[in-house]
N, C-alpha and C positions, 0 to 999 in steps of 0.2 A: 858374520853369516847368521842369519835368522832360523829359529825353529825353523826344522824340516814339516813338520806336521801344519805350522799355519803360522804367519809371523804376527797373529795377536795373541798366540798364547803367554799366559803370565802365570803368577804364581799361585793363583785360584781356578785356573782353568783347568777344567776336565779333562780326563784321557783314560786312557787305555792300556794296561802294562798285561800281555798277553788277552788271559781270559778273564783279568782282572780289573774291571772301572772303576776307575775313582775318581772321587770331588771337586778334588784340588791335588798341586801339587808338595804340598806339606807333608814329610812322612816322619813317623815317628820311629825313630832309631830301634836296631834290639840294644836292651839296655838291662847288664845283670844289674838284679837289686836285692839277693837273697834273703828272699823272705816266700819263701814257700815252705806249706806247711809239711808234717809230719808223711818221710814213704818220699819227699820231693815232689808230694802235692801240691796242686794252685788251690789256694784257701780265699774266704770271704773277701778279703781285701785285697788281694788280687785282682779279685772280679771287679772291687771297685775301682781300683787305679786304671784297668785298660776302660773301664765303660766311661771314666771321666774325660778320656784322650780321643774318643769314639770318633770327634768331628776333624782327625788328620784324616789325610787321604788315603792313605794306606798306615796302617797300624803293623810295625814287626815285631813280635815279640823278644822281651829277653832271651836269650839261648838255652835250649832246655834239650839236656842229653836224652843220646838214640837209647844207649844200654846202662845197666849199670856201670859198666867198664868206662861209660865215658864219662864219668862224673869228675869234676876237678874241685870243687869248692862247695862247701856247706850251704844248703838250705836252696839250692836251685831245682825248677824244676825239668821231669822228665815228659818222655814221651812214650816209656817202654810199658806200662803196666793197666791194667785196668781203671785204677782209681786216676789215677794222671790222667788218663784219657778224660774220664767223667769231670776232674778237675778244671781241665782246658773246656769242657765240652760248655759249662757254667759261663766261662768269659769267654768263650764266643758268641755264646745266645745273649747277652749281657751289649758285647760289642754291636751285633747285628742288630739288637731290639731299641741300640740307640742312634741308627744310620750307619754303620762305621764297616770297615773293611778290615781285616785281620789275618797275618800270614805267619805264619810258626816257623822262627830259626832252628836249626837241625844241627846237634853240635855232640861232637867228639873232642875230647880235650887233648887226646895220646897227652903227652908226656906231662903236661902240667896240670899234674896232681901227686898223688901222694899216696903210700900203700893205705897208710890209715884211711882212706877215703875210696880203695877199690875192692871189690869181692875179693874174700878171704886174706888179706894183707900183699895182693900179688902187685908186682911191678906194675905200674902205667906202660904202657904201648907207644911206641914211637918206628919210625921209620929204621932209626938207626939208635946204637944202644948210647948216646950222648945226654950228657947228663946235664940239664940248663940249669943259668948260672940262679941265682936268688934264692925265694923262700916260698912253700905252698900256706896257702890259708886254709887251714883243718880245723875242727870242732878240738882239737885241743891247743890252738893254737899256732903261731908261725913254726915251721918247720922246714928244714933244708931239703931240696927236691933229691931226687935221686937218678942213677944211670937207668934209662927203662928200658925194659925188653924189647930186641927190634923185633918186628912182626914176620915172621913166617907167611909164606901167600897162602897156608891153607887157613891161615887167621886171619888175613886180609880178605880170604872169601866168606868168610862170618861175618866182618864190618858190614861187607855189605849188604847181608842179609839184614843185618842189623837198619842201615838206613832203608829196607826196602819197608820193614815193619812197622818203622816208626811212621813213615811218609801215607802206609794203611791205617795207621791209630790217628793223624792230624787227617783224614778225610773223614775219620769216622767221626772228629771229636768236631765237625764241621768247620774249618778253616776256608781262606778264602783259598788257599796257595801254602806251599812249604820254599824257605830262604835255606839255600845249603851254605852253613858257617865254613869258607876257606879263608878263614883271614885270621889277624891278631896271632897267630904263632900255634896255633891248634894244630888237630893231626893234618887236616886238608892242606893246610899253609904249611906244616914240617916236612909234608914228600913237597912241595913245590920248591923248596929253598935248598939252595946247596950247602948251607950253613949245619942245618939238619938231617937231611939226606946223603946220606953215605953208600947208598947200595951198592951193589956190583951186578944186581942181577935186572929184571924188566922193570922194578919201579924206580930206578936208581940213574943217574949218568947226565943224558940225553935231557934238552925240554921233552921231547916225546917221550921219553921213560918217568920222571918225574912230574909231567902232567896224568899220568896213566892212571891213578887213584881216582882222581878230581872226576875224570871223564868217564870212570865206570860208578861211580856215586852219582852222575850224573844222569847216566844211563841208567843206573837202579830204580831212582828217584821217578826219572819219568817213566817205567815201566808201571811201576805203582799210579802213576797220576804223569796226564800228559803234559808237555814240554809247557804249555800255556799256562800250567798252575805254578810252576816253577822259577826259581831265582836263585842265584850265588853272588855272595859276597867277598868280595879278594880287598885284600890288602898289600899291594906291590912293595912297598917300603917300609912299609911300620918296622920297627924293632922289638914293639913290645913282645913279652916273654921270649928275651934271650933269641930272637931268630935275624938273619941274613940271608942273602942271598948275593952270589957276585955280580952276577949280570942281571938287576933285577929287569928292566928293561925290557932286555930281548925272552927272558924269561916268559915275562905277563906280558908280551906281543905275541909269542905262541899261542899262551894260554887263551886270551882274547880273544885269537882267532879260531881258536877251537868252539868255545863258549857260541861264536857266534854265527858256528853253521848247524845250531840244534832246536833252533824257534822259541827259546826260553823268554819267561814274560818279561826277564829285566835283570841288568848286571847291574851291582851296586858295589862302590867302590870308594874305602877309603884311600884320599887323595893326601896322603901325606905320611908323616909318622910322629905316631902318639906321643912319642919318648922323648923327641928334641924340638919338633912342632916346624921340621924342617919339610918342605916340597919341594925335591929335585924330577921327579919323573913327568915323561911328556903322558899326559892321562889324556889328552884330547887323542891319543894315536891311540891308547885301550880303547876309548869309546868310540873310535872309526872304524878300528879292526874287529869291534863286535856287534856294532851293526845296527842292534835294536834300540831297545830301550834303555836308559843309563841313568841310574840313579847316583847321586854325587853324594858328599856324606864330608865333612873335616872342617870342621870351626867354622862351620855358614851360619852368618847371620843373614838378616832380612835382606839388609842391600845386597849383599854377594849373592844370597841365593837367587834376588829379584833379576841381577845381571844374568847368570849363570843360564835361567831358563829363557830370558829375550836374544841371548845371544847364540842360542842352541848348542851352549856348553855342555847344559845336563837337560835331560826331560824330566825330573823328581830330583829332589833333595830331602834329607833326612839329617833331622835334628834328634843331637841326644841331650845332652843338659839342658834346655832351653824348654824341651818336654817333660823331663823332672819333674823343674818348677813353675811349670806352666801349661794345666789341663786343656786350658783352653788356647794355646797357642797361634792359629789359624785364627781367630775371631782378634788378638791382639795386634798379629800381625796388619790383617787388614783393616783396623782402627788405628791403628799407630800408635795404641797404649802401653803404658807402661807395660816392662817385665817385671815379675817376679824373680829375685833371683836363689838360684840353686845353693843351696847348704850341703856342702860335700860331706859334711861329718854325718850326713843320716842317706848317704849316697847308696851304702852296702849294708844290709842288715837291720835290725831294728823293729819296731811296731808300724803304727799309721803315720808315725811323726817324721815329717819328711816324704813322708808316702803320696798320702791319700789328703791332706790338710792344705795344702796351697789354696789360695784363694781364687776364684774366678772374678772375671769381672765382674759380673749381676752383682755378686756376694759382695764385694766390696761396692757395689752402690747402694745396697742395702743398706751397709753399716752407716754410708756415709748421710 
């Protein structure tokens, strides 16, 4: 079956994800890389890493917590305070002054993080009080996670308040759009899964009771800012951080079909899982059942993505390591140039090295 939209489109052709155009179909992944500065600020080099990636079609940012409470890991940034805002507001003008388009993922961690890492040493927040398996990454080191406080719905109605302010602070800090994080095992993804979701009461049980979080963040979100600036990202089967779900399936076939009677600019969906690099689920019935736009996202390279979008698999694809090491991605793709490739070991944390230092093409014709 050919794109629905036009059977020439390819992986530079232009489109439309809500109220959002873009250049091409190349998006650059959100991708932590903890290196924001002091407060969970975006610092100098921040601004330079998204302004050097400016020419993907859509730019999502790393995931950068609504509250303090949702922080899970050292040196990331937020969206809750004034300076963050001013922060962001920098690499957007950055982004925009060099063509580029830019949408800020919205991320709550609940349960994985660590007290060392929440206001006042209090539990992380999760749906239900289960305590995930592994180790959190703190400023003093690896640390065992703990059982975390299940949430009360009158602190459930906080969250949400929490994502409506954050979604008021990315309009102010001029973004194109805001990406709601339900994936990878975060709070979004902990009420969606039965694994993590233990409730007995409205957010708990049911697909309709454990979608119920998702779709009033949903509704907050676009209260804040209409359904056209908006996106979520799920992840049906990932396992990563310790999460399950039994029937993921018919689960994220609800959820999909929820998703896709609210005009959002675009569902983006990792098609696989991190941990084993295993694809059991049918994703072409996610992206039938929601209808719009669908962004794809799981070890695509050129050829797969090239198929993916002639075959009206996905309308966008997004790369994460491949953006890393590769500012200018989009111009290599369509030359057929070498990659640069990604050095994991400056992947998380660190200075410019690994950063900001990849070579561009020009730059390497220069030398040469």
């Amino acid at each position: 079956m050919k794109n629905k939209e036009n059977k020439d489109i390819n992986l530079f052709s232009p489109g439309r994800m809500g109220a959002i155009s873009v250049a091409n179909r190349v998006v650059m992944a959100p991708l932590t890389r903890n290196r924001a500065g002091s407060g969970n600020v975006p610092q100098a080099m921040n601004v330079e890493y998204y302004r050097q990636r400016a020419t993907a079609g859509l730019i999502i940012t790393e995931a950068s917590q609504i509250s303090p409470q949702g922080v899970g890991y050292p040196a990331t940034p937020g969206i809750y305070s004034a300076e963050q805002v001013a922060g962001w507001k920098r690499v957007v003008d950055a982004v925009h002054k060099a063509g580029g388009k830019i949408v800020l993922q919205l991320w709550h961690v609940g349960r994985i993080s660590h007290p060392s890492m929440q206001p006042n040493n209090a539990l992380p927040v999760a749906p239900s009080a289960i305590k995930p398996e592994g180790e959190a990454i703190t400023y003093d080191g690896m640390q065992a996670y703990v059982a975390p406080h299940a949430l009360e719905i009158d602190e459930i109605k906080a969250i949400l308040e929490q994502y409506k302010v954050a979604t008021e602070n990315a309009r102010a800090a001029g973004f194109d759009g805001v990406e709601i994080h339900a994936a990878n095992g975060y709070l979004l993804d902990q009420f969606l899964r039965d694994g993590t979701n233990q409730r007995m009461d409205e957010y708990g049980g049911s697909f309709e009771n454990r979608y119920r979080l998702l779709g009033e963040v949903v509704g907050t979100v676009m209260y804040a800012w209409d359904a056209a600036h908006v996106g979520v990202r799920l992840s049906p089967e990932n396992t990563f951080n310790d999460i399950r779900d039994s029937n993921p399936q018919e689960m994220f076939n609800y959820a999909t079909k929820q998703l896709g009677k609210l005009g959002l600019a675009y569902l983006h969906v990792v098609e696989g899982d991190m941990v084993d690099g295993s694809k059991k689920l049918d994703y072409q019935k996610f992206k039938n059942n929601f209808g719009g736009y669908y962004m794809a996202n799981f070890a695509y390279d050129l050829l797969k993505a090239e198929a993916a979008i002639k075959t009206g698999a996905a309308d966008s694809v997004s790369f994460g390591a491949l953006y890393i090491a590769n500012p200018d991605l989009v111009e290599r793709f369509k030359t057929g140039a070498d990659l640069n490739i990604p050095n994991p070991d400056t992947f998380y944390g660190g200075d410019e090295v690994g950063y900001i230092d990849y070579p561009f093409l020009q730059k390497e014709a220069v030398i040469a």
